[in-house]
TORKOLBA-600663 format. One record per residue (C-alpha): residue in one letter; x, y, z. Coordinates in steps of 0.5 Angstrom, whole numbers, plus 500, padded with zeros to 3 digits. Example, Ala and Ser with C-alpha at 12.3 -4.5 7.8 and 13.67 -1.06 7.14 Angstrom:
<atoms>
A525491516
S527498514
</atoms>
This chain:
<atoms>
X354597092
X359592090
X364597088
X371599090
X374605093
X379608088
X385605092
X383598090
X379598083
X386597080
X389594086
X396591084
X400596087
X403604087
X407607079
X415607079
X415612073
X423612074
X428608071
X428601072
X434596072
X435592066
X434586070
X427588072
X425589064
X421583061
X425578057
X421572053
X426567053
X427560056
X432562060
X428566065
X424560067
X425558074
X422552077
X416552082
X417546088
X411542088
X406543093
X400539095
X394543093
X389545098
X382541096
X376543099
X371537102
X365536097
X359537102
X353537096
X347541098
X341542093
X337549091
X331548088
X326554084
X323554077
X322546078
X328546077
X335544082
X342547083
X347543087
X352546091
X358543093
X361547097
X356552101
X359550106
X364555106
X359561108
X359559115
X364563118
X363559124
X364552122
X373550124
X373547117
X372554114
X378558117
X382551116
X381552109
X383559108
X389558111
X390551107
X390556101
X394562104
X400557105
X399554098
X399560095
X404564100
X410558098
X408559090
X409566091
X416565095
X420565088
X419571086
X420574093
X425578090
X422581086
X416581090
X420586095
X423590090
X416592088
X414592095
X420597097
X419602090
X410603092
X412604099
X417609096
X412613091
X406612097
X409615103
X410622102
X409628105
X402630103
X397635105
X390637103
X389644099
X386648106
X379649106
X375655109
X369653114
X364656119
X370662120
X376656120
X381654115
X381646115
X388641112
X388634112
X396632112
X400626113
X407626114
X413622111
X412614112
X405616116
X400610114
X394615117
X393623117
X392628121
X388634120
X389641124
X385647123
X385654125
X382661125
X381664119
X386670119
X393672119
X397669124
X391663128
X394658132
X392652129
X390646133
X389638131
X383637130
X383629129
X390626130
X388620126
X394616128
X394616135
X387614135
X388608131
X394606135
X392599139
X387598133
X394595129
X389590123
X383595122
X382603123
X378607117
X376614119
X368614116
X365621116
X367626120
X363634123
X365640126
X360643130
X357650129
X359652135
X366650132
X367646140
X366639138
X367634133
X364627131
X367623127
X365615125
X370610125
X369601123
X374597126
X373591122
X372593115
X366590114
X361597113
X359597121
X361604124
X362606132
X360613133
X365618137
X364625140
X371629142
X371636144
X377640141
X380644145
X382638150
X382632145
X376629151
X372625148
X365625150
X360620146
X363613144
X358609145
X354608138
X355602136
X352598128
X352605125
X353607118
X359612117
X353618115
X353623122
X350631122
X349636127
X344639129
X344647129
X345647137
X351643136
X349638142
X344633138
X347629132
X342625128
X346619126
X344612121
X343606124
X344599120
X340593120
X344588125
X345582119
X344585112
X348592114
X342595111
X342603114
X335603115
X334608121
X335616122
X336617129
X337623134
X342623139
X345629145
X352628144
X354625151
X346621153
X346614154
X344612147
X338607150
X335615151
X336616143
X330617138
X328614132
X326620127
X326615121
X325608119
X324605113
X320599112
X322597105
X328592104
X331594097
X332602099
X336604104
X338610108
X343617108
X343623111
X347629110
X347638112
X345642106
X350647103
X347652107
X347649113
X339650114
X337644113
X339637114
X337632109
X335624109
X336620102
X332615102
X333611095
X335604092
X337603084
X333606080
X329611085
X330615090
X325620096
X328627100
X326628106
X328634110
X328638116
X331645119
X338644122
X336649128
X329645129
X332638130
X324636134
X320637128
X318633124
X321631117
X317633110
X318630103
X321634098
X317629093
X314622094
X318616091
X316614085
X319607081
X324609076
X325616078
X331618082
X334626084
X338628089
X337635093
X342641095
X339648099
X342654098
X339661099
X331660099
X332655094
X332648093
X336644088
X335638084
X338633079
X334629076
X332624071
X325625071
X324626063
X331627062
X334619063
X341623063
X339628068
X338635068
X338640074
X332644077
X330649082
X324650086
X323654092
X324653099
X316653101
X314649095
X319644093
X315638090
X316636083
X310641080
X314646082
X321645079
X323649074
X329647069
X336650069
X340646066
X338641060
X338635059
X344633054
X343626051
X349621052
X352627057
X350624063
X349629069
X353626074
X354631079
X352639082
X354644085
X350649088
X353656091
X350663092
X352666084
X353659081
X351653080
X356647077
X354640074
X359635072
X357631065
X361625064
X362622056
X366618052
X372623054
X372623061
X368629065
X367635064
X365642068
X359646067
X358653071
X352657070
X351664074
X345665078
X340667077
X341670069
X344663068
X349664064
X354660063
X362661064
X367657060
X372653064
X379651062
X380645061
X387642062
X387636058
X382634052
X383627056
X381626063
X377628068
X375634071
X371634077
X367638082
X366632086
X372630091
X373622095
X372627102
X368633101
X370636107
X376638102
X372641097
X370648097
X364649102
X362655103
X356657099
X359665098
X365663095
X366666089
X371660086
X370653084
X374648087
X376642082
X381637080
X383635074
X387628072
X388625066
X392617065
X399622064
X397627069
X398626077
X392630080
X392637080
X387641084
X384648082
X381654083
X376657079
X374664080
X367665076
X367673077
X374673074
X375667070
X383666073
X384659074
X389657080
X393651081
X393650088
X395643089
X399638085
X399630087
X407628090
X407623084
X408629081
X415629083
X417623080
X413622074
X415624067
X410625063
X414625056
X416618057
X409614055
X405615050
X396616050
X392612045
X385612044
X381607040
X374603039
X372595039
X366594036
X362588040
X358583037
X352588036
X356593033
X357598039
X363601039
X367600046
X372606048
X379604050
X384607052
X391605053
X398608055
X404604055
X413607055
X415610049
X422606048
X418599050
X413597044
X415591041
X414587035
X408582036
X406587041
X407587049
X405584055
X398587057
X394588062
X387590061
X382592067
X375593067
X368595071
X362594068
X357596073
X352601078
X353606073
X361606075
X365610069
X372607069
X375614069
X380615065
X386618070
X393618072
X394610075
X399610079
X400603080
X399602073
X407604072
X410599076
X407595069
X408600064
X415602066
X417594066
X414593059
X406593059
X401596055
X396598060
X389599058
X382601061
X376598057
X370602058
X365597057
X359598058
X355598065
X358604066
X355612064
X362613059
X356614053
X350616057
X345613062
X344608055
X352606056
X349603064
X342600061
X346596056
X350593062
X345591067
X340587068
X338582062
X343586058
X349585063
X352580058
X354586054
X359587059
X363582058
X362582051
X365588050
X371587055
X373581050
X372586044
X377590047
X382585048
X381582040
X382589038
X388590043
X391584039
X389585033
X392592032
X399590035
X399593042
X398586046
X402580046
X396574045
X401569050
X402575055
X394577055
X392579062
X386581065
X383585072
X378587075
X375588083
X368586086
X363587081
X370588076
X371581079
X364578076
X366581069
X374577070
X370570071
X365571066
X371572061
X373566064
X368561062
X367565056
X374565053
X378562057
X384562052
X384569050
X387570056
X395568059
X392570067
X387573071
X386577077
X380577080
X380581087
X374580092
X370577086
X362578086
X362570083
X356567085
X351571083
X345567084
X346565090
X347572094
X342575090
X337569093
X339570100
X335577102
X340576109
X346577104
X348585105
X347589098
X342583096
X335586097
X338593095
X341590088
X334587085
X335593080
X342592077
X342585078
X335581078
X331579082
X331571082
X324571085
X323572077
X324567073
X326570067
X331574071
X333568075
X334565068
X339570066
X342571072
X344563072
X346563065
X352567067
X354567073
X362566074
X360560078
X355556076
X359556070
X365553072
X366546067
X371541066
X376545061
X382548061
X383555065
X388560065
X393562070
X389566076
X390570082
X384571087
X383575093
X378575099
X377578105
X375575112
X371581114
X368583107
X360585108
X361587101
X363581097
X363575102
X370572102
X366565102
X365567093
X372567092
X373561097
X368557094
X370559086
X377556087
X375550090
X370548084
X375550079
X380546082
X375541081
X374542075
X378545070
X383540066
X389545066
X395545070
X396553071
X396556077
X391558081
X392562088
X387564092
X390569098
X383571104
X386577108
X383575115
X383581117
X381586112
X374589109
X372589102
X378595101
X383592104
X387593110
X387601112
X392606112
X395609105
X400603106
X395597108
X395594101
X402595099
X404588100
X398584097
X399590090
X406588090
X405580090
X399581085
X404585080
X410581082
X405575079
X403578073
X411580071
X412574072
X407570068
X409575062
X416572063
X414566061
X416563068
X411561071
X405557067
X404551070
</atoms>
């Protein structure tokens, strides 16, 4: 999926809610100028190479620039690092102003709400200034010892560019723990055994893995995924006793079929380990008891195209969220001995334009999150009388959910009498609840640190609709300072996704308020692509309607302005990855409409990855984007395309990124976009384009690892508000 963690979907640094120096609040006057010494633009070499489909030609002028291997490549990612290092070394000021006030904000003390598991207690912590956590545990009762489980830190010691922890399990014997890590950023994970009590590790020797490990019942064998070497397709299940020569490991799994990949997980009861096999729009289930890991894996339900179902076990029963009748979800049961679809049977309906995004299954209750127009919504039903149980919600805006970034944080134990969710809303720094279904008392168990800085009473929340050229209505929603709204409109910072089924949630940003607090109006288009009105809201953004998208984006943008929240010579826009497609369509559309764009590693040359079945992500992505074996949806895919549509006309200021070792979005999109825009385009704004040679797709690791480039994206956008840096 060419998506992004929440780190870096809106990756232009962490909020300063607090008071800001007059001298950092935006001012519109000439005097502000400050001239930018000339610098000599870096110009990629024309190198022309015909693409040839439908009887038809494309001519790439730098395709060149996919090879990592070809020296020219590297120089010229350097050329545009150092050109865009000294166009940015004027606002440096600034840039370390801002710089200093994240650091400030991120690197607090923090720890996890503790979780109970297999008779332990289980925190995730960081300490102050700590790039990375720690996570300790200990005996579920009065007084325990506890002791570190994984000291992230000191296991990413020596590994100074790249170290991001992936999954990590326990045993049952509670002995030993397993755990992934990718040391690139490129999606390619290296599995390690570690036995607790001693911190001696055990197992280090699987390699071209993805992140998804289980353990077995006998806490000696682990299954694992393996990925394909080019594609990074994760196509293999695979089992393995913990401290073997992984050349003695055996294949349980493989599969054959390019567009669907692989993941497994335990099952909340801990019977059973489950294989998810699945692309876009269809999915298949296997399983097979976690203590009788030589059997042979069973299908819960043959894949069928077009249908998609997740599956949960808890009891004698499966569960089962699906869309098999019900395009926005509804969630089933069926008994453990016969758990194909004849035997599902309905708990909780489909609700039309509610998309069941998410469930949870326990011993007495079952929970499902629906997402709309107003965020995401919690549903608790008792078992087995299915009745259902009201629960409070904090805010009429915002997103309550049952579903956490690392579920080892949530509520696990499938005898718990209380749901564990968060609430955040864009002013509410995430909370995290219990909710006790036999009681209905809701307990407050943790508060996000931003909470002790933000203040709530200081901004303003507004909602409202533009209508598209269909006449579809568009959500927006925006928040800005209560004593900064200025005639005419202010600066503004629009950001927008668009695609996989990816709601832009409506929660607390904190990067947002380093803008707010300086004079911008912040705003979240819900464009279409995502599921904020339901499975028809991502329908209408995919495929051979994914020009919705960006049309709905530049509806929100007219109407911003049109009702005085947006300056029209301060507009900006931003959006990362697939995000990133959405800023270089408006791009080419309406490129007047906006003062600058921020596209962070941007999926723009669309016809070519999707042409390229050894891409990573292509031959999975048929179903959201095209297939451009198909000439109607080649068709569609060339008509849009941010870079194949690059013409000589005037473009609006730009700040790009990329990252050398994305196998998500490869650095070579970005590369190539900038240089046929500056073959191209007519203007003289600025265009920078900054690759970080050491970074994945989500950026450098550790809570802190992006600070610098958010601070000199957000240093940027001020400055260009300002009126100082336009050419």
């Amino acid at each position: 999926m060419r998506g992004l963690s929440t780190r870096r979907f809106f990756a232009f640094g962490l909020a300063a809610a607090g008071a800001v120096p007059l001298a950092s609040r935006l001012r519109f006057s000439s005097a502000n100028a400050i001239e930018t010494p000339a610098r000599a633009v870096p110009i990629a070499p024309v190198v022309p190479k015909t693409f040839r489909a439908f009887g038809g030609a494309r001519i790439d002028n730098y395709d060149w620039l996919r090879d990592r291997k070809d020296p020219r490549v590297i120089a010229y990612l350097n050329a545009e690092n150092v050109y865009a290092d000294a166009r940015l070394e004027s606002i440096k000021p600034l840039v370390d102003e801002l710089a200093a006030e994240l650091k400030a904000r991120e690197a607090q003390e923090d720890a996890s709400v503790p979780t109970a598991y297999n008779d332990y207690v289980y925190e995730r912590r960081f300490t102050q200034g700590a790039q990375y956590p720690y996570i300790v545990r200990r005996k579920d009762g009065f007084g325990a010892q506890e002791e570190i489980v994984l000291d992230v830190g000191a296991l990413a010691a020596g590994h100074a560019q790249q170290y991001q922890l992936g999954s990590w399990n326990v045993s049952p014997d509670n002995t030993r723990v397993a755990f992934a890590v990718d040391f690139t950023g490129g999606r390619d994970f290296r599995i390690f055994g570690r036995t607790i009590a001693t911190g001696e590790t055990v197992d280090q020797g699987i390699d071209n893995a993805s992140s998804d490990l289980v353990f077995a019942g006998d806490s000696n064998t682990i299954f694992y995924v393996r990925n394909e070497p080019t594609t990074l397709r994760s196509y293999q299940v695979w089992r393995h006793r913990l401290g073997s020569n992984p050349k003695s490991d055996v294949l349980i799994y493989e599969e054959s079929d390019p567009t669907f990949s692989v993941s497994i997980g335990l099952s909340r009861s801990r019977k059973f380990i489950l294989v998810n096999i699945d692309e876009e729009r269809t999915s298949e289930f296997r399983y097979l008891p976690a203590d009788q890991s030589t059997e042979e894996l069973k299908v819960i339900e043959p894949r069928r195209r077009g249908i998609i179902y997740d599956v949960d076990h808890v009891g004698g029963e499966f569960f089962i969220r699906t869309n098999l009748d019900a395009p926005d979800f509804r969630l089933m049961q069926a008994p453990q001995a016969t758990p194909a679809a004849p035997h599902w049977r309905e708990i909780v309906p489909e609700e039309p334009g509610h998309h069941l995004s998410h469930f949870k299954v326990f011993e007495t209750f079952v929970a499902v999150d629906t997402e709309d127009e107003s965020g995401t919504t919690i549903r608790v039903f008792t078992l087995p009388e299915l009745r259902e149980i009201p629960v409070p919600r904090p805010a009429a805006i915002g997103v309550v959910s049952s579903s956490f970034v690392d579920e080892n944080e949530a509520n696990l134990d499938p005898a718990a009498k209380a749901l564990r969710f968060h609430f955040s809303s864009p002013l509410q720094p995430q909370c995290v609840y219990d909710f006790d279904v036999t009681t209905g008392a809701l307990t407050l168990r943790k508060q996000d640190p931003a909470t002790r800085w933000f203040d709530r009473h200081r901004y303003v929340l507004d909602q409202l609709s533009a209508i598209a050229p269909d006449g579809e209505r568009v959500p927006i929603t925006i928040v800005y300072r209560k004593n900064m709204r200025l005639a005419g409109g202010n600066p503004t910072l629009i950001v927008g996704y668009g695609a996989y089924g990816l709601s832009s949630r409506a929660t607390f940003t904190r990067s947002a308020f380093s803008l707010i607090d300086r004079g911008f109006v912040y705003a979240i288009a819900h464009v279409r692509g995502g599921h904020e009105k339901g499975e028809r809201w991502y329908a209408e953004g995919r495929m051979l309607n994914k020009r919705n998208t960006f049309t709905d984006f530049i509806a929100a943008t007219e109407t911003l302005i049109a009702q005085g929240y947006a300056d029209s010579r301060a507009v900006f826009a931003q959006g990362g990855s697939a995000g990133g497609l959405l800023m270089g369509a408006i791009a080419n559309l309406r490129p007047n409409l906006y003062a600058g764009i921020v596209a962070e590693v941007p999926f723009v040359d669309v016809v070519t990855t999707m042409s390229d079945a050894s891409v990573p992500l292509t031959t999975l992505e048929y179903d959201e984007w095209g297939n451009p074996a198909v000439k109607r949806e080649y068709d569609y895919m060339v008509s849009y395309s941010p870079y194949d549509n690059v013409a000589q006309k005037n473009y609006p200021a730009m700040f790009i990124t990329a990252a050398f070792h994305d196998s998500q979005v490869s650095y070579a999109e970005p590369a190539k976009w900038v240089a046929k825009l500056r073959a191209n385009k007519t203007d003289t704004h600025e265009l920078l384009l900054k690759t970080d040679m050491t970074a994945g797709h989500d950026g450098r690791s550790g809570r802190l690892g992006s600070i610098e480039q958010s601070a000199e994206i957000m240093g940027w956008l001020i400055a260009h508000a300002r009126g100082r840096r336009l050419s």
